[in-house]
LUMVODREN-84371 format. One record per residue: x negated, y negated, z negated of N, C-alpha, C, CB in turn; residue in three letters. Coordinates in Angstrom, 2 decimals, always signed. Atoms other than C-alpha are relative to their C-alpha. Last residue first. Glycine has a CB too. Layout:
<atoms>
      nx      ny      nz     cax     cay     caz      cx      cy      cz     cbx     cby     cbz type
       X       Y       Z       X       Y       Z       X       Y       Z       X       Y       Z  ala
...
</atoms>
This chain:
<atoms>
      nx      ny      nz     cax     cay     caz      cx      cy      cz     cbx     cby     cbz type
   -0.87   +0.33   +1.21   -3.92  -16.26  -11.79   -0.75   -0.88   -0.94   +0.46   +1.29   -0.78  unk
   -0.62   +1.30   -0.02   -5.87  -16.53   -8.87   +0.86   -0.54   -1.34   +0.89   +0.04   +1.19  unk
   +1.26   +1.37   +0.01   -8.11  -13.46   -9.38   +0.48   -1.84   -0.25   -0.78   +0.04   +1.87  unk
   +0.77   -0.13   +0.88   -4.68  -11.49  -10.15   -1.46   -0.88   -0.48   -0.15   +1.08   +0.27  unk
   -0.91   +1.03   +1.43   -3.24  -12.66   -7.69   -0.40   -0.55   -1.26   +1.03   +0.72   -0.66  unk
   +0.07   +1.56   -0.41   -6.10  -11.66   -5.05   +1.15   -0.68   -0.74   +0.17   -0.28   +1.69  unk
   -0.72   +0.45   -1.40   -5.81   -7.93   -6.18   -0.40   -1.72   +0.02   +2.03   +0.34   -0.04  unk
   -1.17   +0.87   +0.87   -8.43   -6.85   -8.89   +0.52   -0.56   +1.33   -0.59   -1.37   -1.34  unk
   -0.59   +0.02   -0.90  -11.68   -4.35   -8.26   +1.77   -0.69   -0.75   -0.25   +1.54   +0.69  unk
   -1.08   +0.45   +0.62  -14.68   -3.71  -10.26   +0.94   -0.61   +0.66   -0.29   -0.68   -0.85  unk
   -1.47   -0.18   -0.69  -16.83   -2.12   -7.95   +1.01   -0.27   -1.28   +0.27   +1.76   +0.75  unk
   +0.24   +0.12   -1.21  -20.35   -2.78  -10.56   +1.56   +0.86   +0.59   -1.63   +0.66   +0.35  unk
   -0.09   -0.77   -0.72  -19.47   -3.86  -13.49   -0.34   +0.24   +1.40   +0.78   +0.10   -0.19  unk
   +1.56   -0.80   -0.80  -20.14   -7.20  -14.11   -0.09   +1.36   +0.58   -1.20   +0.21   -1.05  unk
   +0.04   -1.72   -0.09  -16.16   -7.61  -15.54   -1.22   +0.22   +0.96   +1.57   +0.82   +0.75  unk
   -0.48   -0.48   +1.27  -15.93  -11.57  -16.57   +0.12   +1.80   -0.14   +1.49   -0.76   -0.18  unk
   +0.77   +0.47   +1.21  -18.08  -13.13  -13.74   +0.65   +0.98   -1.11   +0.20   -1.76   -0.36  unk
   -1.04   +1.63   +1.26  -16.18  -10.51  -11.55   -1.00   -0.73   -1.41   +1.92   +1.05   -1.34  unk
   -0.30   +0.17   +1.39  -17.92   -7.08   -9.34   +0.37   -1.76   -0.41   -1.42   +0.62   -0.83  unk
   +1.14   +0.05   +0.76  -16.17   -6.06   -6.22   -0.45   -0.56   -1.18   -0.63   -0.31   +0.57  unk
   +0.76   -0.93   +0.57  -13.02   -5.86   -4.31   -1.57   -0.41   -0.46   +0.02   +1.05   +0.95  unk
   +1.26   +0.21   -0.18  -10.30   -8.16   -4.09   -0.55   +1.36   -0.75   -0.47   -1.47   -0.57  unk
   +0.92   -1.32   +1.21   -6.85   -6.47   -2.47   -1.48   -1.30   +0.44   -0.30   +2.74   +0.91  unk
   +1.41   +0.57   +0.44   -4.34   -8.96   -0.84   -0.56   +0.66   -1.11   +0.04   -1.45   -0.37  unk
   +0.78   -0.77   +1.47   -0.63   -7.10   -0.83   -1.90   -0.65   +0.52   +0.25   +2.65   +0.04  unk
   +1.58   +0.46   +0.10   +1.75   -9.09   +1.35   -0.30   +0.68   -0.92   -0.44   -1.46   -0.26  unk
   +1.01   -0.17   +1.39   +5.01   -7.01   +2.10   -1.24   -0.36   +0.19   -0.17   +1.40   -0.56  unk
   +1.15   +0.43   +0.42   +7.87   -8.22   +4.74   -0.93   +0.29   -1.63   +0.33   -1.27   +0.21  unk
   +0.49   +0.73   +0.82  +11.26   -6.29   +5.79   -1.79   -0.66   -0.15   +0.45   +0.75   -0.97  unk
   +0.81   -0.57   +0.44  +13.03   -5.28   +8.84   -0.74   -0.84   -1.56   -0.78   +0.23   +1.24  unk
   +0.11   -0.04   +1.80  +16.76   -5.15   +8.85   -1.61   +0.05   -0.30   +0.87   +1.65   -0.82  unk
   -0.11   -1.25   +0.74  +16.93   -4.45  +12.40   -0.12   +0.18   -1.17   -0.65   +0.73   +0.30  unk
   -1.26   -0.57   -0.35  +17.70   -7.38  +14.44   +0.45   +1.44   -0.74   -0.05   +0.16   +1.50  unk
   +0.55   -1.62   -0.46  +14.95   -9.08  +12.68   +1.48   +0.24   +0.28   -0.92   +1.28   -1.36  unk
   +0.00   -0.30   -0.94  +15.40  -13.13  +12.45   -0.15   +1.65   +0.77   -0.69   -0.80   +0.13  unk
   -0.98   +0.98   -0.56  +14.11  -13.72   +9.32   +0.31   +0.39   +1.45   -0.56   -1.50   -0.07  unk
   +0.57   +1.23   -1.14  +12.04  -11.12   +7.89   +1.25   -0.28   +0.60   -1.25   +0.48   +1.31  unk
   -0.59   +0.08   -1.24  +13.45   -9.53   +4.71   -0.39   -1.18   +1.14   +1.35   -0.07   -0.34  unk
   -0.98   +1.09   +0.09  +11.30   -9.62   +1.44   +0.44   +0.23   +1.58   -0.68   -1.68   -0.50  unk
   -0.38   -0.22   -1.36   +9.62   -7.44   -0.19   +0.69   -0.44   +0.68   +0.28   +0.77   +0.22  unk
   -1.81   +0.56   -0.18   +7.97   -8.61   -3.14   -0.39   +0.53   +1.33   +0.74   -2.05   -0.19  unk
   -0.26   +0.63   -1.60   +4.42   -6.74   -4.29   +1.64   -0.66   +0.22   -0.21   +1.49   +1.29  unk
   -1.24   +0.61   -0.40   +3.73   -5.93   -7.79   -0.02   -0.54   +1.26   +0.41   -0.97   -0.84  unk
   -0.28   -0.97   -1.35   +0.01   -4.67   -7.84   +1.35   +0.26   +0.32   -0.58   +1.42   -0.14  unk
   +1.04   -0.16   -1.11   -1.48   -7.63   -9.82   +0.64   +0.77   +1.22   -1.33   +0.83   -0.56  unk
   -0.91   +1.32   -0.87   +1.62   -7.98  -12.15   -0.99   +0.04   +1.12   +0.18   -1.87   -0.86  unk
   -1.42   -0.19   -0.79   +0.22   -4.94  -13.39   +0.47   -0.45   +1.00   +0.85   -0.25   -0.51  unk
   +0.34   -1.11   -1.41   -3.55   -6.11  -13.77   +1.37   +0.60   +0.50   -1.12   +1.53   -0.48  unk
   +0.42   +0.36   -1.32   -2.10   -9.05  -15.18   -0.38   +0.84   +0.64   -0.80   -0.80   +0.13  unk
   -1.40   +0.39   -1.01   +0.46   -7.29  -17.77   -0.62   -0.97   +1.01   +1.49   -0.88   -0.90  unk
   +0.16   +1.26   -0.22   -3.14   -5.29  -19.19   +1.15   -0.36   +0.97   -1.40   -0.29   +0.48  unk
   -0.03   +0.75   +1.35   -2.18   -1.72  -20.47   +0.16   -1.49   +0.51   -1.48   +0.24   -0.98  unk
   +1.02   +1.30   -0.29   -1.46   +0.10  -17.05   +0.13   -1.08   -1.28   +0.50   -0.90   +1.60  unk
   +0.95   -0.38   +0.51   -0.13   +3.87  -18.14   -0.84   -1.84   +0.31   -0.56   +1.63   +0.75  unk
   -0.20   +0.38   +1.44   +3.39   +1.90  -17.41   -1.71   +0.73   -0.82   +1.83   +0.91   -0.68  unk
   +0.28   +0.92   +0.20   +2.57   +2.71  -13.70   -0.06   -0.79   -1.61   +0.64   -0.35   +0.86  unk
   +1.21   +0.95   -0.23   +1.29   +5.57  -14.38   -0.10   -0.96   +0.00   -0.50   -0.02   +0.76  unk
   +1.30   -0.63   +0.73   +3.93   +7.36  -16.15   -1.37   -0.88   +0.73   -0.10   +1.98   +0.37  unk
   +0.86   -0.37   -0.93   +7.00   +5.31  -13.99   -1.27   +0.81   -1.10   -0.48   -1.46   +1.00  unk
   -0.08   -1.13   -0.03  +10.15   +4.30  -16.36   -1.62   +1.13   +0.54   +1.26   -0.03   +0.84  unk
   +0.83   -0.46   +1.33   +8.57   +0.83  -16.30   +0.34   +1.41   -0.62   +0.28   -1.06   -1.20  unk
   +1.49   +0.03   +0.07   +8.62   +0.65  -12.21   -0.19   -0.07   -1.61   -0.72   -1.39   +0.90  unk
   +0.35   -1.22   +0.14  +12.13   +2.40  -12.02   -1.75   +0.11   -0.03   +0.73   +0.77   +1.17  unk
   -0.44   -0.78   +1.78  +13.88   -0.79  -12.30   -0.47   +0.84   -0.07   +1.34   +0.50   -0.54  unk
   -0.37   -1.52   +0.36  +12.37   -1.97   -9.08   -0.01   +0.43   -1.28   -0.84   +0.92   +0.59  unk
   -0.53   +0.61   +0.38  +11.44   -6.15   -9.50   +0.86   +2.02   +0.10   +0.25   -1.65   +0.67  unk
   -0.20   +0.65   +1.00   +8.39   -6.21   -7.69   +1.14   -0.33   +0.05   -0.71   -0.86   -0.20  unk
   -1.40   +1.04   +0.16   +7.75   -3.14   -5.63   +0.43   -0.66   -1.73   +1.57   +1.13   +0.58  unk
   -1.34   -0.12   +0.57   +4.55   -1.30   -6.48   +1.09   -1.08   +0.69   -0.14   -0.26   -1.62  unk
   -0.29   +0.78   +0.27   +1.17   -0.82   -4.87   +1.74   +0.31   -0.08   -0.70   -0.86   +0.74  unk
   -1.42   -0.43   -0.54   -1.19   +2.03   -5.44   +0.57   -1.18   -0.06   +0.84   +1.12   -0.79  unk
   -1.20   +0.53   +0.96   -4.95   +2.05   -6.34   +1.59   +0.56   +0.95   -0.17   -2.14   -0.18  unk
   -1.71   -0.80   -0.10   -7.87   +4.13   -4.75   +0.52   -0.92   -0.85   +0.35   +1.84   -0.64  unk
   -1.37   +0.44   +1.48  -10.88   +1.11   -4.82   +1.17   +1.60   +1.04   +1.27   -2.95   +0.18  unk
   +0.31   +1.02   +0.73  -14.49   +1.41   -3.09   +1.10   -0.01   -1.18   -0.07   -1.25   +0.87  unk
   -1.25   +0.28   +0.99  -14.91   +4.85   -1.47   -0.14   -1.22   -0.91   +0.23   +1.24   -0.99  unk
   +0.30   +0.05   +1.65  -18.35   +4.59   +0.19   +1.57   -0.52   -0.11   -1.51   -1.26   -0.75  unk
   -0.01   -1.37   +0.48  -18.91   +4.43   +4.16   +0.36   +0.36   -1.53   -1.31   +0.50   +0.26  unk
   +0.91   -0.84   -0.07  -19.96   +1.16   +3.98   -0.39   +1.24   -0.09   -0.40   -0.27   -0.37  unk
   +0.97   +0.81   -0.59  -16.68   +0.15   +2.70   -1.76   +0.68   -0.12   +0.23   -1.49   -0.82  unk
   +1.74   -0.63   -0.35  -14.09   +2.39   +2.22   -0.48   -0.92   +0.07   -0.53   +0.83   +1.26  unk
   +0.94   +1.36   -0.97  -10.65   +0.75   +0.97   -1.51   +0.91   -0.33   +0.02   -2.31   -0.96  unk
   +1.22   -0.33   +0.45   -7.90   +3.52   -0.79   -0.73   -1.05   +1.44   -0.30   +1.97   -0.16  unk
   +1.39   +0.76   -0.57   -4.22   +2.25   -1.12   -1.43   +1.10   +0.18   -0.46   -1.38   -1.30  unk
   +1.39   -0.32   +0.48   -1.08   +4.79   -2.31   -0.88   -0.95   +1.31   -0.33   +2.01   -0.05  unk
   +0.72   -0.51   -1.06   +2.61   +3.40   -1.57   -2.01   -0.10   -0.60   +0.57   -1.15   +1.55  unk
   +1.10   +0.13   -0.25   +4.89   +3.35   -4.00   -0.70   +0.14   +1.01   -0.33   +0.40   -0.53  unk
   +0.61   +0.32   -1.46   +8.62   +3.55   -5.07   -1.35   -0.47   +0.11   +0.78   -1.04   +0.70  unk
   -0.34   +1.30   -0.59   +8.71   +4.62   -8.83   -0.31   -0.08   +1.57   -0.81   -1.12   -0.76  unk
   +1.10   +1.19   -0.26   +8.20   +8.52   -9.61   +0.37   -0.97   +0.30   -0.90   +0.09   +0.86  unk
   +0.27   +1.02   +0.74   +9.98  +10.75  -11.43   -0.67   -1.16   +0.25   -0.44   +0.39   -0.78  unk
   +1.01   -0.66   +1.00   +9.45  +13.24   -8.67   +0.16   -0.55   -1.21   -1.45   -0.12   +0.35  unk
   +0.08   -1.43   -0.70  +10.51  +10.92   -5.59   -0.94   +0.44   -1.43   -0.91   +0.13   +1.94  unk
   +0.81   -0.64   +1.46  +10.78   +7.21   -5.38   +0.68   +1.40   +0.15   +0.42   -0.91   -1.81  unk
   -0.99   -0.50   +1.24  +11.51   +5.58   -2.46   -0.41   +0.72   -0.78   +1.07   +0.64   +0.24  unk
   -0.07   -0.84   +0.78   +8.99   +3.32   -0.06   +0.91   +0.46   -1.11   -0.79   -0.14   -0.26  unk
   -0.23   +0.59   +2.11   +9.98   +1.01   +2.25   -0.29   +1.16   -0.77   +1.98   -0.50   -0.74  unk
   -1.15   -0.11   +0.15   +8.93   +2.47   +6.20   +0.00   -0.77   -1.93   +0.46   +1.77   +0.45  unk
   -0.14   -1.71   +0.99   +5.41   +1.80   +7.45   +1.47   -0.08   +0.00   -0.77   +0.18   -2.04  unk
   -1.45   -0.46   -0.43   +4.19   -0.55  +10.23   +0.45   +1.09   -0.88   +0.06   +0.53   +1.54  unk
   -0.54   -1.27   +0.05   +0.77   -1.54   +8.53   +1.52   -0.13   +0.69   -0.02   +0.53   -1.57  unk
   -1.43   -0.31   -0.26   -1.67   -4.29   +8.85   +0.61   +0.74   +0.37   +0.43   -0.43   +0.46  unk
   -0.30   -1.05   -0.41   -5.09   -5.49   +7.65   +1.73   +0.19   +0.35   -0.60   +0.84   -0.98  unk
   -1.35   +0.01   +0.13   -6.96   -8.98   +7.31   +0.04   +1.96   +0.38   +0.89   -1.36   +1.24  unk
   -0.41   -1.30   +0.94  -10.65   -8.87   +6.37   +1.45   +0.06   -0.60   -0.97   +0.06   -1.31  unk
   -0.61   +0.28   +1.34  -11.05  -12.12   +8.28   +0.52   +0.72   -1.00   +0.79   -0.62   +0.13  unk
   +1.26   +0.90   +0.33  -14.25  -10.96  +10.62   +1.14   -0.91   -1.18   -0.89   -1.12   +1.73  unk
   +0.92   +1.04   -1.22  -12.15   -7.74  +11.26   -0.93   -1.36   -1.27   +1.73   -1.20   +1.55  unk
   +0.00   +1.65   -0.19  -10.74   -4.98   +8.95   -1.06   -0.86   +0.86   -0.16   -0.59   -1.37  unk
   +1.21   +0.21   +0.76  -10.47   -1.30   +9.54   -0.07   -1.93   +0.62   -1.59   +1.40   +0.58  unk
   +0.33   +0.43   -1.28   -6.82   +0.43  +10.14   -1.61   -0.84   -0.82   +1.52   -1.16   +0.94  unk
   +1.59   +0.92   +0.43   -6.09   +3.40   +8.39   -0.28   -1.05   +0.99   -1.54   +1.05   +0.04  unk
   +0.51   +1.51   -0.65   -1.98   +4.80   +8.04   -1.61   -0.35   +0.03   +0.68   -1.25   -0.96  unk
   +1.48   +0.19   +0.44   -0.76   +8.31   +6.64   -0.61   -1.20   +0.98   -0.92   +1.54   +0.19  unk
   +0.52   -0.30   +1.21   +2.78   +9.41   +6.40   -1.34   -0.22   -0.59   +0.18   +1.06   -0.06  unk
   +1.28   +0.11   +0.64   +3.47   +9.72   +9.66   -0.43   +0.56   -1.06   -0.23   -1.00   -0.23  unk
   +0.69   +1.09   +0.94   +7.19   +9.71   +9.86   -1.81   +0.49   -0.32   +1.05   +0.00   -1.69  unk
   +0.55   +1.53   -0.97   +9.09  +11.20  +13.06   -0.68   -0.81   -1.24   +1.63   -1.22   +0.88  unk
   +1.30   -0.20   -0.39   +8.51  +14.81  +11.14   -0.24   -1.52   +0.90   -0.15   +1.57   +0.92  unk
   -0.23   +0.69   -1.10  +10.99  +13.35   +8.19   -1.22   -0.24   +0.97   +0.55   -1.17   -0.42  unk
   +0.49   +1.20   -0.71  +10.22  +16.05   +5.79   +0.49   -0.64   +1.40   -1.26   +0.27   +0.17  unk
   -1.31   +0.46   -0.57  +13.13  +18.53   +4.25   -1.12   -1.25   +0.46   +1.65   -0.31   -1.18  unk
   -0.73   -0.04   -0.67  +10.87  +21.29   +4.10   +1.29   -0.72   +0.44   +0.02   +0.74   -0.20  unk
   +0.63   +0.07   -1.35   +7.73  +19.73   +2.75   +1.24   +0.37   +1.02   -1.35   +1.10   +0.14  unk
   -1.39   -0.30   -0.63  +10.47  +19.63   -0.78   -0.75   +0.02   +1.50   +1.46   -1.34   -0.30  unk
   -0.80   -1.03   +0.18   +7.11  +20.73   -2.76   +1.48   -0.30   +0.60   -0.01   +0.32   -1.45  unk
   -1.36   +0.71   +0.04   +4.61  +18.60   -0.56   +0.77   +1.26   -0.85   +0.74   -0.43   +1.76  unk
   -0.15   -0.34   +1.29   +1.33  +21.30   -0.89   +1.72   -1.18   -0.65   -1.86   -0.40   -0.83  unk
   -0.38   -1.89   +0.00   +1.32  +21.77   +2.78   +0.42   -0.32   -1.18   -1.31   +1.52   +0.11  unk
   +1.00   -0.38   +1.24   +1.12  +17.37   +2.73   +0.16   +1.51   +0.01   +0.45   -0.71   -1.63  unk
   +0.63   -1.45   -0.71   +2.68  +15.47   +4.43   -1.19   +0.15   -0.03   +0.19   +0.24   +1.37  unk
   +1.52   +0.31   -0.56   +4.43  +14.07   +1.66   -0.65   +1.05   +1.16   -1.06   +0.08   -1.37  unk
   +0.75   -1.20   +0.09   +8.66  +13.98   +1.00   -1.49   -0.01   +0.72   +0.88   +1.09   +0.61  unk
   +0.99   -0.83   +0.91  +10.67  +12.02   -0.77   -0.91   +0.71   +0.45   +0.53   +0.83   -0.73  unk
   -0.76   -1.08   +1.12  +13.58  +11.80   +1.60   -1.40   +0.39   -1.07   +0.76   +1.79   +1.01  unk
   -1.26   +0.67   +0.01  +12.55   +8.48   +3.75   +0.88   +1.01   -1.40   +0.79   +0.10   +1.84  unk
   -1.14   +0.06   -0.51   +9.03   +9.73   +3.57   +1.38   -0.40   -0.27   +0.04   +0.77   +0.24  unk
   -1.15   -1.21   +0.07   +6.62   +9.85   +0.91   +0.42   -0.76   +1.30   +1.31   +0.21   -1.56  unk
   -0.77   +0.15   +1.12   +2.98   +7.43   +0.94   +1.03   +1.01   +0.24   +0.52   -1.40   -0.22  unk
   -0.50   -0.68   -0.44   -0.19   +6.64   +2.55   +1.11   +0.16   -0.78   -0.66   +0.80   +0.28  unk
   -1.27   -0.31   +0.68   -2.27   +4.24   +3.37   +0.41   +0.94   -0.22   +0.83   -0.33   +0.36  unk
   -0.38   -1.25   -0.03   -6.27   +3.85   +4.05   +1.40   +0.01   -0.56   -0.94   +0.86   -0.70  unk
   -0.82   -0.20   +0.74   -8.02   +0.57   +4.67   +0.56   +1.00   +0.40   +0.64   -0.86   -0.22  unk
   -0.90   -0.81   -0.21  -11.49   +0.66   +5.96   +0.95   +0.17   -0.87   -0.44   +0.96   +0.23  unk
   -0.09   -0.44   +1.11  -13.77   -2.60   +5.29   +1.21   +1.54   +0.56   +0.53   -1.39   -1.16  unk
   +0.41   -1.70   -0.22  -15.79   -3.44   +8.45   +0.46   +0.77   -1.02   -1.58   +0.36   +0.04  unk
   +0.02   -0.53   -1.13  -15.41   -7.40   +7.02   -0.08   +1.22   +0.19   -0.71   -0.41   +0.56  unk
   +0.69   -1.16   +0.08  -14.49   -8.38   +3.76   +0.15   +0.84   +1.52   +0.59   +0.81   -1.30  unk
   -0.59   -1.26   -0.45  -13.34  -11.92   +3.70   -0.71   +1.14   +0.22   +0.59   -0.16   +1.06  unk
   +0.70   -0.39   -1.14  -14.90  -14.11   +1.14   +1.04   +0.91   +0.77   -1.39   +0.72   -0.37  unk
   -1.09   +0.72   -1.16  -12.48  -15.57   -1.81   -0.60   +0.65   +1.18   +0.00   -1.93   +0.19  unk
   +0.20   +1.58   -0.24  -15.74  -15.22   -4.24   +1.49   -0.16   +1.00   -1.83   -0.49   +0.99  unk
   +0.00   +0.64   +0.99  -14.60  -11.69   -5.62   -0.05   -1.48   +0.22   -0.90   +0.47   -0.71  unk
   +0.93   +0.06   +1.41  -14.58  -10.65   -2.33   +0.19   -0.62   -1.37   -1.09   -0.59   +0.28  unk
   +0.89   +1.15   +0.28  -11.66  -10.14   +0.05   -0.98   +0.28   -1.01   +0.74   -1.17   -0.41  unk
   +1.39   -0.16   +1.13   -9.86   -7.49   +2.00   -0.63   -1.30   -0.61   -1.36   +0.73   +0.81  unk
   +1.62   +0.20   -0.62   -6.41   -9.42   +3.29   -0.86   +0.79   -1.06   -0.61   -1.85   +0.09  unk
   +0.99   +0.79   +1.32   -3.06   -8.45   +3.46   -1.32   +0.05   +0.44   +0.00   +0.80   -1.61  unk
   +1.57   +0.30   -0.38   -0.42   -6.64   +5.44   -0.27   -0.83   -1.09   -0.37   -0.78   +1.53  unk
   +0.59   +0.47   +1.72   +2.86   -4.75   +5.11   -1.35   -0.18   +0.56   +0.06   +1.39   -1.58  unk
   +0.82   +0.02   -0.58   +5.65   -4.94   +8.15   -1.21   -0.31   -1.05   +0.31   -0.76   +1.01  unk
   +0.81   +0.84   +0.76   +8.14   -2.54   +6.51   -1.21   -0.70   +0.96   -0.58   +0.90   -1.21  unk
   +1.20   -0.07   -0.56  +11.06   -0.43   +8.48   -0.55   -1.59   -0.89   +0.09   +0.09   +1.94  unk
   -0.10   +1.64   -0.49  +13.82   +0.30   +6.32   -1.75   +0.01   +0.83   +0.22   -1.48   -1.83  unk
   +0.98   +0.74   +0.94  +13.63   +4.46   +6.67   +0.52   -1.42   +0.00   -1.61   +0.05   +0.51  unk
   -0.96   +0.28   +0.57  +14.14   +7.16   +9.18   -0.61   -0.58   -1.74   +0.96   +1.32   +0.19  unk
   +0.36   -0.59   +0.80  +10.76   +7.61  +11.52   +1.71   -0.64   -1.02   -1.78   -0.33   -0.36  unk
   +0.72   +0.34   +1.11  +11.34   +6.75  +14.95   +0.30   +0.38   -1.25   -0.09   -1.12   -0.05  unk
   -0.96   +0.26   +1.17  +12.83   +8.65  +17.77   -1.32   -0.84   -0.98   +0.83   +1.75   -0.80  unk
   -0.94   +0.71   -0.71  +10.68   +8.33  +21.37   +0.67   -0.10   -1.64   +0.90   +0.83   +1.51  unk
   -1.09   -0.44   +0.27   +7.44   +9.72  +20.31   +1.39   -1.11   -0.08   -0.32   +0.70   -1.17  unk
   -0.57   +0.83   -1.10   +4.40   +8.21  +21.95   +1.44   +0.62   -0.45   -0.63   +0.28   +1.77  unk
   +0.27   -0.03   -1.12   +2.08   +9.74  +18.61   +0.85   -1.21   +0.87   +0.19   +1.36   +0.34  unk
   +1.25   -1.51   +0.38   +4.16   +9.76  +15.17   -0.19   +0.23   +2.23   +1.40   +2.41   -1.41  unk
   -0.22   -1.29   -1.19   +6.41   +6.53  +15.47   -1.27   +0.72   -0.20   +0.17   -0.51   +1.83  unk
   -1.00   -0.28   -0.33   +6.75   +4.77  +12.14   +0.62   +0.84   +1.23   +0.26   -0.89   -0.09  unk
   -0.75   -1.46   +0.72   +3.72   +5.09  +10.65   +0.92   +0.14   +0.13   +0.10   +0.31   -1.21  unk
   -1.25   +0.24   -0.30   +2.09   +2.33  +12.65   +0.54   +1.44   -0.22   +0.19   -0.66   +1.40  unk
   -0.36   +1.38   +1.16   -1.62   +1.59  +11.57   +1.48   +0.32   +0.20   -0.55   -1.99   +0.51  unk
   -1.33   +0.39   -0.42   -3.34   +4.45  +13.67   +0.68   -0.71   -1.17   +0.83   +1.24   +0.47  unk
</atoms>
């Protein structure tokens, strides 16, 4: 289920800006990554994960999901209905990634809002040495034209695998990043 804003056929929706966030799997070469499984997930409107181990679990917003997968086609596009993410814990607004392919965990990352004051405060995110792999998982959010509801727009393009300059094997860098 890709649409974390209504939980099941439920009539209220999830309290939040509503987000329409997509992007493409790709290869190191530009390729699209077909049969790839993308995995979201992130807090609620008040901070909170569902999750037993959530420590405010009791003030969760139950019209919110909280957990997204949809699995890419023959252009290794994907797309989410989520809410904007807020920060919670010390933490910067985020939303957690993970991409299966072939069965096989390929990349966990997380993607950030570009231009949130609370992304160099953040412990992880500031744990990121290199300012392209950063700038990599900066996303803009930007208000769709025409929404009667305030909704907003997030591209995030994830490449996965290994890079003339990092052989590694699953070495993994967003599509900015490659382009940069």
């Amino acid at each position: 289920d890709n649409d974390l804003v209504i939980v099941n056929n439920a009539v209220t929706p999830a309290v939040g800006t509503i987000v329409q966030l997509s992007g493409r799997i790709l290869s190191p070469s530009g390729e699209p990554v077909r049969n790839a499984v993308v995995e979201i997930w992130q807090v609620d409107n008040n901070g909170a994960y569902l999750h037993s181990g959530s420590s405010n679990r009791d003030r969760r917003d139950k019209n919110f999901q909280g957990f997204g997968r949809f699995e890419t086609g023959s252009t290794g596009a994907y797309r989410f209905r989520t809410i904007k993410p807020v920060p919670y814990d010390n933490r910067t607004p985020h939303i957690h990634f993970a991409i299966d392919r072939s069965g096989r965990r390929a990349l966990t990352t997380q993607l950030y809002i570009r231009g949130e004051p609370l992304n160099e405060k953040d412990g992880i995110f500031r744990s990121i040495r290199n300012p392209r792999d950063k700038d990599a998982l900066l996303v803009e959010f930007n208000p769709i034209p025409q929404s009667r509801i305030g909704e907003l727009s997030a591209r995030f393009d994830i490449v996965i695998g290994s890079t003339p300059e990092d052989p590694r094997e699953d070495r993994f860098r967003s599509a900015r990043q490659r382009s940069a």
